[in-house]
Structures are given as structure tokens and as C-alpha cells.
PyMOL Python script that loads the backbone (N, CA, C, O; Angstrom):
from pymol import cmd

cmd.read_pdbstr("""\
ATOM      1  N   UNK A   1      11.009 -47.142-177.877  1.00  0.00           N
ATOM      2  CA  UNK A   1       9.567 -47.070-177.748  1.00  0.00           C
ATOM      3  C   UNK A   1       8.968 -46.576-179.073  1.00  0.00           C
ATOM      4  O   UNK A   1       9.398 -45.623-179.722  1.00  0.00           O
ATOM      5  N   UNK A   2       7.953 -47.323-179.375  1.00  0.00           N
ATOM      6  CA  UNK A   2       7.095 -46.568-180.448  1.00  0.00           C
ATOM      7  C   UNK A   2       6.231 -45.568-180.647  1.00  0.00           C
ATOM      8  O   UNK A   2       5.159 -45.713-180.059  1.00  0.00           O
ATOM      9  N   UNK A   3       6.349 -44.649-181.256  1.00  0.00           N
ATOM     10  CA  UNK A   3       5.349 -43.720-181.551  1.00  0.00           C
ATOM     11  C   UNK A   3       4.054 -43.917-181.677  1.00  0.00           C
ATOM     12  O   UNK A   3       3.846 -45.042-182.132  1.00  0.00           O
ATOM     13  N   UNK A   4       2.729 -43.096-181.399  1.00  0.00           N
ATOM     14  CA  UNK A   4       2.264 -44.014-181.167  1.00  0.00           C
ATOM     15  C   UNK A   4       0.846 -43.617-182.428  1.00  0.00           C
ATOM     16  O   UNK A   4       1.193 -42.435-182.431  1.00  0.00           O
ATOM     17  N   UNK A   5       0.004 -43.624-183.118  1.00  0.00           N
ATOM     18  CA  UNK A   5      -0.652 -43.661-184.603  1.00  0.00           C
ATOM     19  C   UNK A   5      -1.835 -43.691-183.860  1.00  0.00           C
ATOM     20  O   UNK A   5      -1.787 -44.056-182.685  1.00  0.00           O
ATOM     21  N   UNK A   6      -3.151 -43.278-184.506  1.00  0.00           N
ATOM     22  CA  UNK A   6      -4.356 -43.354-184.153  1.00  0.00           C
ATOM     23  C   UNK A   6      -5.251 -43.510-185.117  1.00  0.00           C
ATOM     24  O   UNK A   6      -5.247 -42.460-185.759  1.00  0.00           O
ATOM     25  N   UNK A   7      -6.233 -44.466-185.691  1.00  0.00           N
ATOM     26  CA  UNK A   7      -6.845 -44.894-187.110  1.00  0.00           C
ATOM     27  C   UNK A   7      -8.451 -44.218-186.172  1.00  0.00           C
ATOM     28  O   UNK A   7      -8.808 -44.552-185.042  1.00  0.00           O
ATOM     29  N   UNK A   8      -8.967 -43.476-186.869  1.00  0.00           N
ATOM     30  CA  UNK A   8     -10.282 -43.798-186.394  1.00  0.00           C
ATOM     31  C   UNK A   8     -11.226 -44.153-187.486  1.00  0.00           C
ATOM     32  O   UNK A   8     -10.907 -44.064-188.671  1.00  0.00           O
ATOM     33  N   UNK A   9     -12.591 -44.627-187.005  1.00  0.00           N
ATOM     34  CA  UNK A   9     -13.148 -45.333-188.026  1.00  0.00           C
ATOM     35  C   UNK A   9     -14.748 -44.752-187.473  1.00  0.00           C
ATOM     36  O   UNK A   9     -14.889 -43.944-186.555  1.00  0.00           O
ATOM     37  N   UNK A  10     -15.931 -45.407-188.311  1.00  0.00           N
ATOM     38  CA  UNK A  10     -16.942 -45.539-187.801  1.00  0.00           C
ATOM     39  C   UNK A  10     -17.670 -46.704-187.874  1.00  0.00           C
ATOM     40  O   UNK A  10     -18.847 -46.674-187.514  1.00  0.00           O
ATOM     41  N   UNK A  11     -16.902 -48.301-188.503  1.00  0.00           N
ATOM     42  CA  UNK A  11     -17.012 -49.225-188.757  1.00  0.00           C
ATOM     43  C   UNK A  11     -17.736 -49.349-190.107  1.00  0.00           C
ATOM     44  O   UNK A  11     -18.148 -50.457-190.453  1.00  0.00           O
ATOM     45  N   UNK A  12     -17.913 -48.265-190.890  1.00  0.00           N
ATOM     46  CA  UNK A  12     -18.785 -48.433-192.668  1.00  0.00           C
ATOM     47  C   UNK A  12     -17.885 -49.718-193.518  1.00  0.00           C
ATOM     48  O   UNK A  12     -17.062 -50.435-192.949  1.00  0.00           O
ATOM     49  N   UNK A  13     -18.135 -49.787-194.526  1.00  0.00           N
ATOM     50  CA  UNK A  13     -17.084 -50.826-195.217  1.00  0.00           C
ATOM     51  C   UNK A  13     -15.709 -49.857-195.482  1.00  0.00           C
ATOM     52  O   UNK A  13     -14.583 -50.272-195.205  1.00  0.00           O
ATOM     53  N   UNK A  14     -15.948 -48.564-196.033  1.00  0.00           N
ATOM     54  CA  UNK A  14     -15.021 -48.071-196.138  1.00  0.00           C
ATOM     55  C   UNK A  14     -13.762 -47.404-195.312  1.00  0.00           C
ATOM     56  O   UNK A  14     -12.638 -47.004-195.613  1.00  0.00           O
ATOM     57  N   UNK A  15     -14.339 -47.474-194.431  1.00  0.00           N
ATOM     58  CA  UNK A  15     -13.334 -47.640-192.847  1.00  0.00           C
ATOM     59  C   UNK A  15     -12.849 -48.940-192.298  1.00  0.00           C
ATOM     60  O   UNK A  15     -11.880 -48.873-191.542  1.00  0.00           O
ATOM     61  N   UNK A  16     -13.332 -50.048-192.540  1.00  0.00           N
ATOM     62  CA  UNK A  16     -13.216 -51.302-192.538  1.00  0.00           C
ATOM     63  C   UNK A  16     -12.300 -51.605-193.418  1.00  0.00           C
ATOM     64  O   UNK A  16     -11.343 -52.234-192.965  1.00  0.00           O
ATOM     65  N   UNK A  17     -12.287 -51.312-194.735  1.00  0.00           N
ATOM     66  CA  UNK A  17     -10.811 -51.131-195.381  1.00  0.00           C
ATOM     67  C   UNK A  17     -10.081 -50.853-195.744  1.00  0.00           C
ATOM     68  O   UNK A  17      -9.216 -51.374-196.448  1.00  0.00           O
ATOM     69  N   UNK A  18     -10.322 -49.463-195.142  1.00  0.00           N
ATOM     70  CA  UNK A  18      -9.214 -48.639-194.812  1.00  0.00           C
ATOM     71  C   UNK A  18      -8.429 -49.206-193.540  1.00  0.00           C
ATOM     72  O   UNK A  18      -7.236 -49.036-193.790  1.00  0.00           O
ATOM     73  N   UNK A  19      -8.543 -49.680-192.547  1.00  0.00           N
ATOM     74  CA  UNK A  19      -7.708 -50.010-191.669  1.00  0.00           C
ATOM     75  C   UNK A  19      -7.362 -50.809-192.180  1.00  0.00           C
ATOM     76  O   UNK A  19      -6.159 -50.667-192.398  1.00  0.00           O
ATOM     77  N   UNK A  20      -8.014 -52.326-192.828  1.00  0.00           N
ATOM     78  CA  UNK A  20      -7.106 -53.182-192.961  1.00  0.00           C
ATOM     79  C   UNK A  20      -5.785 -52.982-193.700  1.00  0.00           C
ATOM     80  O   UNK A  20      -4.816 -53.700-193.455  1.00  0.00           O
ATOM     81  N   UNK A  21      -5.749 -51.949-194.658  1.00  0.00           N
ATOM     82  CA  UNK A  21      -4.703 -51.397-195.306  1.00  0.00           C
ATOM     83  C   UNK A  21      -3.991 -50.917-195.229  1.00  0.00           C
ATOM     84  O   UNK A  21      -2.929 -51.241-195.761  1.00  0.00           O
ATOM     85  N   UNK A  22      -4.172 -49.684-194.407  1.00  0.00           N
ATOM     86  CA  UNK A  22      -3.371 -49.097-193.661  1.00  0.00           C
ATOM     87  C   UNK A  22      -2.682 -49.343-192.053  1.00  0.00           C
ATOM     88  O   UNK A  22      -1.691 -48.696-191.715  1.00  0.00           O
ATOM     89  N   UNK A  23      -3.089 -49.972-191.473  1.00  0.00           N
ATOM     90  CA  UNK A  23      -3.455 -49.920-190.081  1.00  0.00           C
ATOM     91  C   UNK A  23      -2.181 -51.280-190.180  1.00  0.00           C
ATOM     92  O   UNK A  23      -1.604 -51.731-189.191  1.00  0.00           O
ATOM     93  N   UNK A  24      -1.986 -51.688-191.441  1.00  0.00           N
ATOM     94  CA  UNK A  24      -1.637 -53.453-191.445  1.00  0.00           C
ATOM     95  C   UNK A  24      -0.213 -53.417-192.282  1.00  0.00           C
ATOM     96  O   UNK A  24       0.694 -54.249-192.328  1.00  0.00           O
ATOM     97  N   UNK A  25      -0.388 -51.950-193.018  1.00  0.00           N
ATOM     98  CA  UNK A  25       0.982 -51.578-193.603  1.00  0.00           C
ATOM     99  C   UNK A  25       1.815 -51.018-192.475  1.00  0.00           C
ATOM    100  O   UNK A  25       2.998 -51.345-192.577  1.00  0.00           O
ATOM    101  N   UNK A  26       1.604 -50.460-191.698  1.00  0.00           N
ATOM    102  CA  UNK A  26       2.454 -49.292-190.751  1.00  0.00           C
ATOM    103  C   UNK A  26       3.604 -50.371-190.256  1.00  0.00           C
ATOM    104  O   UNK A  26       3.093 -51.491-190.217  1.00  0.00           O
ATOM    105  N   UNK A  27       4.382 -50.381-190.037  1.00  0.00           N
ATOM    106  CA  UNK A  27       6.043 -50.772-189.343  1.00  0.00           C
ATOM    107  C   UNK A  27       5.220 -51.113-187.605  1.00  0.00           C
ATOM    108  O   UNK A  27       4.563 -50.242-187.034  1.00  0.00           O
ATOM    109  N   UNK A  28       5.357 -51.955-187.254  1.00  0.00           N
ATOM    110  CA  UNK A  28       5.178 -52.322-185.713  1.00  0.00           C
ATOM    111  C   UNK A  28       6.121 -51.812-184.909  1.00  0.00           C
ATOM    112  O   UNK A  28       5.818 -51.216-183.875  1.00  0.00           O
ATOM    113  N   UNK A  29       7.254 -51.979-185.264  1.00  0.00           N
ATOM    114  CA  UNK A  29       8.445 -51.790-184.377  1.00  0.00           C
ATOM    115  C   UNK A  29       8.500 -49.843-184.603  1.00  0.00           C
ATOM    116  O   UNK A  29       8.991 -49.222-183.660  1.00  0.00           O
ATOM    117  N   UNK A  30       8.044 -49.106-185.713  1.00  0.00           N
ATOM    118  CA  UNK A  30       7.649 -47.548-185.377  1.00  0.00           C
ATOM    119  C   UNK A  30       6.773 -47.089-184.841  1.00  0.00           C
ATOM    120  O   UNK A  30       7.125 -46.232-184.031  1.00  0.00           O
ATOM    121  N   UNK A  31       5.428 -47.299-184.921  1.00  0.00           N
ATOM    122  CA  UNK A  31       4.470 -47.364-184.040  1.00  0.00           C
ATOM    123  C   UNK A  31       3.148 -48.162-183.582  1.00  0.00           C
ATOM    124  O   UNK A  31       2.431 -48.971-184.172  1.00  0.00           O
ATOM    125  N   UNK A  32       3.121 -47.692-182.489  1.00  0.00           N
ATOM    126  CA  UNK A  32       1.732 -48.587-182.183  1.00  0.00           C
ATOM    127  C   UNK A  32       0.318 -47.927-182.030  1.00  0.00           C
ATOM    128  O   UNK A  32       0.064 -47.006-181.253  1.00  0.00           O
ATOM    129  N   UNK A  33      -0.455 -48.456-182.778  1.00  0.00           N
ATOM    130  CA  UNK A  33      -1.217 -48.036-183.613  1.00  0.00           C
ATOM    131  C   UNK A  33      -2.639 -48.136-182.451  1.00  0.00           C
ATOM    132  O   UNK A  33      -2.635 -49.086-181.669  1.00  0.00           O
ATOM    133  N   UNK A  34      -3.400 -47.480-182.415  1.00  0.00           N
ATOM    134  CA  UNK A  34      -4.532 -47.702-181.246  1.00  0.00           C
ATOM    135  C   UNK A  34      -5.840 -47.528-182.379  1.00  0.00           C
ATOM    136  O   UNK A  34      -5.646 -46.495-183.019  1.00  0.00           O
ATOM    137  N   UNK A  35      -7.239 -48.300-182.860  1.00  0.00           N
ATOM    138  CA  UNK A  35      -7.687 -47.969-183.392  1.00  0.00           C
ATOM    139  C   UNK A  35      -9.446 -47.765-182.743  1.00  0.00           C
ATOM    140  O   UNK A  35     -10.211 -48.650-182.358  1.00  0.00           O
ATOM    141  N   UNK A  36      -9.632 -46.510-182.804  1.00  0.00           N
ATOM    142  CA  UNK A  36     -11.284 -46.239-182.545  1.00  0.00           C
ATOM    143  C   UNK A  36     -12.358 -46.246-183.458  1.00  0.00           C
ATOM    144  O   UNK A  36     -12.249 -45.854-184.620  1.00  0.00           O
ATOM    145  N   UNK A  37     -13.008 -46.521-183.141  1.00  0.00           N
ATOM    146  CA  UNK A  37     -14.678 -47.115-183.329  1.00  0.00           C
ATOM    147  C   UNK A  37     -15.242 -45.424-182.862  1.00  0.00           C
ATOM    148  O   UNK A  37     -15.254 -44.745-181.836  1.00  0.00           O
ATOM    149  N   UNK A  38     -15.579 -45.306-183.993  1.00  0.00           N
ATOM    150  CA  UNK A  38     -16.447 -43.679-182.916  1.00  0.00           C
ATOM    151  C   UNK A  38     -17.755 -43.801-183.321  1.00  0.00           C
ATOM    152  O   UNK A  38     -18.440 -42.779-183.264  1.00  0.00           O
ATOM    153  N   UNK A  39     -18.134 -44.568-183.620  1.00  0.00           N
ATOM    154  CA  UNK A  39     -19.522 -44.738-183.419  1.00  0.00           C
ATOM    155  C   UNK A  39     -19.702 -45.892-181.955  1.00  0.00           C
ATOM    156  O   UNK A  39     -20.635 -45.919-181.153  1.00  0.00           O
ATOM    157  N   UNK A  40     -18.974 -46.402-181.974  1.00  0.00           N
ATOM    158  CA  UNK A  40     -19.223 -47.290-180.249  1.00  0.00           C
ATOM    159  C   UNK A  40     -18.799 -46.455-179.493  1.00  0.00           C
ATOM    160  O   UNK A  40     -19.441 -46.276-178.458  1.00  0.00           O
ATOM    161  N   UNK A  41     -17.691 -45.724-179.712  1.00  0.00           N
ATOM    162  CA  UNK A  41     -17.044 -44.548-178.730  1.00  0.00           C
ATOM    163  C   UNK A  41     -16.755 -42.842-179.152  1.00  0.00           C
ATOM    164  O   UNK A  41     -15.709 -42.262-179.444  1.00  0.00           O
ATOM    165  N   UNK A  42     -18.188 -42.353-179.035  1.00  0.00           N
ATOM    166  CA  UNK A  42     -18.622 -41.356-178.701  1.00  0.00           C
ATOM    167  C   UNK A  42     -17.965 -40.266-178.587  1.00  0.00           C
ATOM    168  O   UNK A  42     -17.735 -39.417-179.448  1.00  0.00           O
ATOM    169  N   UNK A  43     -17.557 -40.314-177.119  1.00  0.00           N
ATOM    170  CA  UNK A  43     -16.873 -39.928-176.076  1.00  0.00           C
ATOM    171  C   UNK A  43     -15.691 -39.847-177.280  1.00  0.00           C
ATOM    172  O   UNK A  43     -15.013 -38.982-176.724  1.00  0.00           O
ATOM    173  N   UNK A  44     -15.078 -40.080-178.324  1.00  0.00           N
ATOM    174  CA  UNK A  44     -13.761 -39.745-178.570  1.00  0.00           C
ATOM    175  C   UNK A  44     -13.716 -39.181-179.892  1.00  0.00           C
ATOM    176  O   UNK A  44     -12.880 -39.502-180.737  1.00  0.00           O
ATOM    177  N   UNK A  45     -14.556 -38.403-180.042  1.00  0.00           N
ATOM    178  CA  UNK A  45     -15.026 -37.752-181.287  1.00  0.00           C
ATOM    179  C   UNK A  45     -14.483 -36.069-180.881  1.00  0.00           C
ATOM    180  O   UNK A  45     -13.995 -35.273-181.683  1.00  0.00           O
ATOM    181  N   UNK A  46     -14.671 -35.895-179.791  1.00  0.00           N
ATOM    182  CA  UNK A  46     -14.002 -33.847-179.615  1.00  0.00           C
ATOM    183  C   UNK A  46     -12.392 -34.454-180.119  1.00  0.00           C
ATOM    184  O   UNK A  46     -11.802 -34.093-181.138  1.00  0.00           O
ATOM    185  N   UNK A  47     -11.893 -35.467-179.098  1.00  0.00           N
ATOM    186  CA  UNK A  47     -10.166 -35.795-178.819  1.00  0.00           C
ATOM    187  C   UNK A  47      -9.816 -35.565-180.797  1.00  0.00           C
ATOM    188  O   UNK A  47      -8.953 -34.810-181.245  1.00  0.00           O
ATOM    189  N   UNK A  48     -10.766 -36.455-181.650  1.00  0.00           N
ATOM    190  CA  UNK A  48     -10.464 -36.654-183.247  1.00  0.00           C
ATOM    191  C   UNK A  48     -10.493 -35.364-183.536  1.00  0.00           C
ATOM    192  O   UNK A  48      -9.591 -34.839-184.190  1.00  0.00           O
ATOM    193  N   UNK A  49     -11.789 -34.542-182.969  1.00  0.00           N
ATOM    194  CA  UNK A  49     -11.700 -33.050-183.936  1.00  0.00           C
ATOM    195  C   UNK A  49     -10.277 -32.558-183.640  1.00  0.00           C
ATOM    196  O   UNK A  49      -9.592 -32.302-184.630  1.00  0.00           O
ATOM    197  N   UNK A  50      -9.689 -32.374-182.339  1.00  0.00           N
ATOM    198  CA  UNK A  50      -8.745 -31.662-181.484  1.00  0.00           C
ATOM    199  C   UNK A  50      -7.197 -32.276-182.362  1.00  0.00           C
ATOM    200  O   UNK A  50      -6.071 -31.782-182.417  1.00  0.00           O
ATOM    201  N   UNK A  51      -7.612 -33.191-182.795  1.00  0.00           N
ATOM    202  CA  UNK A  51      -6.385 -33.874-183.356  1.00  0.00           C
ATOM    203  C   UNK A  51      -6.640 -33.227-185.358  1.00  0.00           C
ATOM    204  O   UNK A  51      -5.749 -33.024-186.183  1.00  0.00           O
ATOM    205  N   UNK A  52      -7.525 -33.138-185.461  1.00  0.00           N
ATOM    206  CA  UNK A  52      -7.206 -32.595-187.351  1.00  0.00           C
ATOM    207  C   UNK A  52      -8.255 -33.350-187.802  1.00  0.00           C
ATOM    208  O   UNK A  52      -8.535 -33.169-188.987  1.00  0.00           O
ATOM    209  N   UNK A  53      -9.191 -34.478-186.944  1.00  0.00           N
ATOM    210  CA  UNK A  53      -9.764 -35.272-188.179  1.00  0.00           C
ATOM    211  C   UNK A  53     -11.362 -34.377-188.126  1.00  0.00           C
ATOM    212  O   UNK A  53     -12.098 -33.948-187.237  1.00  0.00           O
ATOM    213  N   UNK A  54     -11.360 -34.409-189.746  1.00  0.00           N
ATOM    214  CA  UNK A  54     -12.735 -33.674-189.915  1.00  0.00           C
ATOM    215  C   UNK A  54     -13.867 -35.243-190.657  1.00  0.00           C
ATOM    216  O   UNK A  54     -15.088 -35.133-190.771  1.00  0.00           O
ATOM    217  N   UNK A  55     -13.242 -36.291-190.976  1.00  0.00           N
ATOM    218  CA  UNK A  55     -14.207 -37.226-191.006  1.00  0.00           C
ATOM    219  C   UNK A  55     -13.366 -38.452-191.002  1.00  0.00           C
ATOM    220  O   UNK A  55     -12.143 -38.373-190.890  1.00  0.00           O
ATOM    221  N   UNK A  56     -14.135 -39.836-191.149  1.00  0.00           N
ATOM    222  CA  UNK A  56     -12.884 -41.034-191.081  1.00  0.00           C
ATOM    223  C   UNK A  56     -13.574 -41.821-192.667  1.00  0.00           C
ATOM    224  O   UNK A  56     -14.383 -41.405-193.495  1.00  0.00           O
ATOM    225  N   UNK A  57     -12.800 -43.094-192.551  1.00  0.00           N
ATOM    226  CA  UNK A  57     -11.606 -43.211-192.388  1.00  0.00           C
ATOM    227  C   UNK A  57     -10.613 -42.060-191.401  1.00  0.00           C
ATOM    228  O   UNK A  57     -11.322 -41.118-191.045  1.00  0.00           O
ATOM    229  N   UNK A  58      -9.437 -41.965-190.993  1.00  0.00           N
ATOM    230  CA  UNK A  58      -8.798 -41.122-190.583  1.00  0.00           C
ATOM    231  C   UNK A  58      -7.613 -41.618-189.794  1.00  0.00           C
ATOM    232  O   UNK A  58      -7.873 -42.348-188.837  1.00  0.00           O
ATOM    233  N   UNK A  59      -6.141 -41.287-190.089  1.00  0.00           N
ATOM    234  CA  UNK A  59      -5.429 -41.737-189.619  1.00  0.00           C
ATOM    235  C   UNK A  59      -4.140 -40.827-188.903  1.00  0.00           C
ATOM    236  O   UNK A  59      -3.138 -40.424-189.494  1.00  0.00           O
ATOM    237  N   UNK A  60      -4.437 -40.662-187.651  1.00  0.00           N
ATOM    238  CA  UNK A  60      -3.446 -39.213-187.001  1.00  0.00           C
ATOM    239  C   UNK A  60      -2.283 -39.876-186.780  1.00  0.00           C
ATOM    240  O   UNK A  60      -2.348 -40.870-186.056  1.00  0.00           O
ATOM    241  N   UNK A  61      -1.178 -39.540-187.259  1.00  0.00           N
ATOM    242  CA  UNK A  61       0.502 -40.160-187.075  1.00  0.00           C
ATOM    243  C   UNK A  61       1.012 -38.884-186.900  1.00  0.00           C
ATOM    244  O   UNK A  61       0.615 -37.863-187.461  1.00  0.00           O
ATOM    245  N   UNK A  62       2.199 -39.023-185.839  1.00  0.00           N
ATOM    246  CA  UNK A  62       3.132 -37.964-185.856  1.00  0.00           C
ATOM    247  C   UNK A  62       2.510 -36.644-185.712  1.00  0.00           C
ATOM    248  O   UNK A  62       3.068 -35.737-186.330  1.00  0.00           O
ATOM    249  N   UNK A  63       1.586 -36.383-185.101  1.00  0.00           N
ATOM    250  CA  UNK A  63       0.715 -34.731-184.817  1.00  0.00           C
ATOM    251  C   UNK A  63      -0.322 -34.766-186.386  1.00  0.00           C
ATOM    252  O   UNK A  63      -1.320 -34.149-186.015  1.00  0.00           O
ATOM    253  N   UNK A  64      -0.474 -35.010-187.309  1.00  0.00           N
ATOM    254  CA  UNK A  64      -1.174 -34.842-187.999  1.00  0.00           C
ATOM    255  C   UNK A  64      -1.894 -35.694-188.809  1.00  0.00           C
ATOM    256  O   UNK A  64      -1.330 -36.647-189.347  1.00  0.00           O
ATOM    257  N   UNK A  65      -2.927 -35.500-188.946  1.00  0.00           N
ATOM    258  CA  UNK A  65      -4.438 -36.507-189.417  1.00  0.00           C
ATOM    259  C   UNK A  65      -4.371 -36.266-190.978  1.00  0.00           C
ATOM    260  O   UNK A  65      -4.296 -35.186-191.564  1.00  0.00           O
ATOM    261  N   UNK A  66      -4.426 -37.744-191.585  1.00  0.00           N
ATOM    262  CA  UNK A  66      -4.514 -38.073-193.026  1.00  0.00           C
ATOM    263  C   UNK A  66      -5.807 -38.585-193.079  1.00  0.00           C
ATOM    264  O   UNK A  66      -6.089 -39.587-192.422  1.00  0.00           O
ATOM    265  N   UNK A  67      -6.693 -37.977-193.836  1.00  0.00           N
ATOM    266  CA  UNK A  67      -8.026 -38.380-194.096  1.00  0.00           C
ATOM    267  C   UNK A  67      -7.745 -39.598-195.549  1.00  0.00           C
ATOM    268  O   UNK A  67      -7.107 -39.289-196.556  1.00  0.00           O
ATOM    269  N   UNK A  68      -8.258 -40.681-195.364  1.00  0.00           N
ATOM    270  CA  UNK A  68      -8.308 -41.761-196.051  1.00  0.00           C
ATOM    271  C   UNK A  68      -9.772 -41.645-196.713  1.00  0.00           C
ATOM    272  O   UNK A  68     -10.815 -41.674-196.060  1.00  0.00           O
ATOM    273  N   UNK A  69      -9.666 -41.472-198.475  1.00  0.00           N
ATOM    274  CA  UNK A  69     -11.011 -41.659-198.846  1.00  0.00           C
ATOM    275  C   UNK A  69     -11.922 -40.867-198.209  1.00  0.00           C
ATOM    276  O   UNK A  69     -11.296 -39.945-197.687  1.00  0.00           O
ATOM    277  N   UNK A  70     -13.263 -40.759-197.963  1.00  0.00           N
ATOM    278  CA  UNK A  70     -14.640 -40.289-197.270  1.00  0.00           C
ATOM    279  C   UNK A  70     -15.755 -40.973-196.833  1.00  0.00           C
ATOM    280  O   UNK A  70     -16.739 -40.950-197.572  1.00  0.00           O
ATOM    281  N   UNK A  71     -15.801 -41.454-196.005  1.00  0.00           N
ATOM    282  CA  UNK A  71     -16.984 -42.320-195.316  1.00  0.00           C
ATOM    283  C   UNK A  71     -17.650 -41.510-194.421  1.00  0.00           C
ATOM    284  O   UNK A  71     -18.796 -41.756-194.795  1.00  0.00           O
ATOM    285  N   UNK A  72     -17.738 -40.978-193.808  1.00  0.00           N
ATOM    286  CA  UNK A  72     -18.728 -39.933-192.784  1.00  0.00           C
ATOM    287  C   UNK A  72     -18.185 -38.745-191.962  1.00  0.00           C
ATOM    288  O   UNK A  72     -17.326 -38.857-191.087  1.00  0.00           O
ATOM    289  N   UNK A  73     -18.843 -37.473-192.380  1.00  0.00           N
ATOM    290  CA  UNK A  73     -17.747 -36.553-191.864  1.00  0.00           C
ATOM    291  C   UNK A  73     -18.419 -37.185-190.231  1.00  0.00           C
ATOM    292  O   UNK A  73     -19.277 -38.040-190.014  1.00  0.00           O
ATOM    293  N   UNK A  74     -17.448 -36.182-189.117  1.00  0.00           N
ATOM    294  CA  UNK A  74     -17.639 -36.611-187.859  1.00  0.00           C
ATOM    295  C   UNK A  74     -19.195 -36.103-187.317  1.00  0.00           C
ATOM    296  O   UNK A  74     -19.874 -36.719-186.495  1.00  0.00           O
ATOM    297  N   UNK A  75     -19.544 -34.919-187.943  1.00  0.00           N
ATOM    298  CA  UNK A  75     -20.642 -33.991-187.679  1.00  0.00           C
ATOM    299  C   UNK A  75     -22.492 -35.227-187.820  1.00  0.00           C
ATOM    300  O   UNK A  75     -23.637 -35.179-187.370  1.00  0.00           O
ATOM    301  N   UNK A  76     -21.669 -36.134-188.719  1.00  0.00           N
ATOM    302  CA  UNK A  76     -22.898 -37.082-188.630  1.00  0.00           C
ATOM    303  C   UNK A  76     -22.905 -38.377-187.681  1.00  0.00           C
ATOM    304  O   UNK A  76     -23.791 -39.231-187.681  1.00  0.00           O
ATOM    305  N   UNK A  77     -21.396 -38.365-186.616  1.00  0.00           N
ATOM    306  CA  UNK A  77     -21.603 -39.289-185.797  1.00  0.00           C
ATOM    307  C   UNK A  77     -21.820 -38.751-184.199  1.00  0.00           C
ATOM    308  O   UNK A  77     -21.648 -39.421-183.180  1.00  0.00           O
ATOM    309  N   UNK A  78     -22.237 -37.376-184.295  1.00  0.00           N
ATOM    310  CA  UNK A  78     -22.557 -37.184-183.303  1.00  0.00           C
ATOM    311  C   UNK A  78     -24.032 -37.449-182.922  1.00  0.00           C
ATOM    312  O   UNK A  78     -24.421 -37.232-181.774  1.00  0.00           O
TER     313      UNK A  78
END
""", "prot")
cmd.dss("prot")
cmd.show_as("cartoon", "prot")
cmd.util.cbc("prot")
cmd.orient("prot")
């Protein structure tokens, strides 16, 4: 079974390619990758803080969040 990765985004350009880059490098067969929209989904912005991410781009693998670049801390998608 794969581990499982979490990209969040807020759909800017710079989250836009940041996933494609990252999200498109990761190994399939290590994990599977789930990616959020937190500006369509709201609701999953505490779960990102609770996880390490303080803005996105943002990519939580293995318990801990790699901030990619800077596109919007989270405090402005609430």
C-alpha cells in the first residue's frame, strides 16, 4: 500500500505549478497523492494548519509539510 502525500494549493499560477511538478514527480507506486483546492475547500484549511502548512503551494509527505515557493499564506484564504 502506498503512503499517502497531500499537495495543497489555492489554484494561483504558482500553485498550479507547483503541482504540476511536484505532484507529477512523486513515485506512484510510493504514494498516493490527494490534492486540495482550499480555496473551493474551505473546510480543509484547520486539517493544513494541523498538518505544518503555514501557506501553499504546500506539500505534506510522511508527517511533514514542505512549503513550495509562496503563493498565499493560509490566513488570507480564510
Amino acid at each position: 500500500m502506498a503512503d499517502k502525500a497531500v499537495f495543497y494549493h489555492a489554484g494561483c499560477p504558482v500553485c498550479v505549478e507547483a503541482e504540476r511538478r511536484f505532484v507529477d514527480a512523486l513515485d506512484g507506486d510510493r504514494y498516493s497523492v490527494e490534492v486540495v483546492h482550499l480555496g473551493e475547500q474551505k473546510d480543509r484549511i484547520d486539517e493544513a494548519e494541523r498538518a505544518g502548512v503555514k501557506s501553499v503551494p504546500a506539500l505534506v509527505i510522511d508527517g511533514s509539510a514542505y512549503h513550495i515557493n509562496h503563493g498565499v499564506d493560509l490566513s488570507a484564504l480564510r
